[in-house]
C-alpha positions as CSV (number, residue, x, y, z in Angstrom):
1,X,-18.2,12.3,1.1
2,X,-15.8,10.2,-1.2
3,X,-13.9,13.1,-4.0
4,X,-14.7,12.2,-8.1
5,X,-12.0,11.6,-9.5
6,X,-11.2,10.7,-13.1
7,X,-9.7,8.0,-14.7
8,X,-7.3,9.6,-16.1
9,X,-6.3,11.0,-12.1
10,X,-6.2,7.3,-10.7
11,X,-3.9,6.4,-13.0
12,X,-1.5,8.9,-12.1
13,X,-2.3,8.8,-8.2
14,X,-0.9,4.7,-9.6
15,X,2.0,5.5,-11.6
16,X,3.0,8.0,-8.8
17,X,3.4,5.5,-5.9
18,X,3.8,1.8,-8.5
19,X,7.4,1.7,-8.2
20,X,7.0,0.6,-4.2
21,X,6.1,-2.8,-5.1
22,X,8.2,-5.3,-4.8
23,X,9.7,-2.7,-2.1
24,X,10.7,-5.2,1.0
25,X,9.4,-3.4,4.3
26,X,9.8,-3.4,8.1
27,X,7.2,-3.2,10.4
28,X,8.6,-0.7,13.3
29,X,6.3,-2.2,16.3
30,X,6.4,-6.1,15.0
31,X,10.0,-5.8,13.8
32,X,8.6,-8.3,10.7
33,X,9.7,-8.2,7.3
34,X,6.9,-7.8,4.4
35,X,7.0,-7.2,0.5
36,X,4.4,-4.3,-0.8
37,X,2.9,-6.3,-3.7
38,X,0.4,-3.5,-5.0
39,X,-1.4,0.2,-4.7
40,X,-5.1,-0.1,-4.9
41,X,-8.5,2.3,-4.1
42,X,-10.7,1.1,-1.7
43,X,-14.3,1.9,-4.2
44,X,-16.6,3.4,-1.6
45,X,-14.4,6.7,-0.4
46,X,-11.5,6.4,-3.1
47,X,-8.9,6.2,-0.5
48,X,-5.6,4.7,-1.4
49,X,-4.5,1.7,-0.5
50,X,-1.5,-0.7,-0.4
51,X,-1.3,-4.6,-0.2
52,X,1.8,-6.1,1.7
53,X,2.6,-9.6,2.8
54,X,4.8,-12.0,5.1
55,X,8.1,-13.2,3.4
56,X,7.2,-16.4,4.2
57,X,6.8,-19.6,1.9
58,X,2.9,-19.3,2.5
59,X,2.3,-15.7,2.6
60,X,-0.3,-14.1,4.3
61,X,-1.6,-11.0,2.9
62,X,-2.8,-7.3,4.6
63,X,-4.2,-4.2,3.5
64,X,-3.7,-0.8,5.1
65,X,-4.5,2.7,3.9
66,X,-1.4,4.4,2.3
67,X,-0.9,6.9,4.6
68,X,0.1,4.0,7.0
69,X,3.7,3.5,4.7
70,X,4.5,7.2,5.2
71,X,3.9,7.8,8.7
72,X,6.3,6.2,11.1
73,X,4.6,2.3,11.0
74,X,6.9,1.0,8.6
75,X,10.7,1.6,7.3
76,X,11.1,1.2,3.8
């Protein structure tokens, strides 16, 4: 079951984690390079997410759950 939360407590789960964008990235396993370009809540379980994409002149974009950033995927 998904945790009510406020609006008032997403916008400081936000302001807590908004100065990673921008942030460039390394994927550990892929050894690819990737810019975070935002922090977002996935609506149906208020999880936390991030968006990321290639460095590429056509980027392509990817979502994974924040917890992914922190936990050994990615060097930052």
């Amino acid at each position: 079951m998904s945790e009510q939360r406020t609006l008032e407590d997403l916008h400081a789960i936000i302001a807590g984690l908004k100065h990673y964008e921008g942030s460039k990235i390394k994927h550990i396993k892929s050894n690819g390079y990737y810019v975070i370009t935002g922090i977002h809540f996935k609506e149906d379980d208020m999880t936390v997410w991030f968006s990321y994409e290639t460095m590429h002149r056509e980027p392509v974009s990817f979502l994974r759950p924040i917890a992914e950033l922190f936990d050994g995927r990615f060097q930052i």
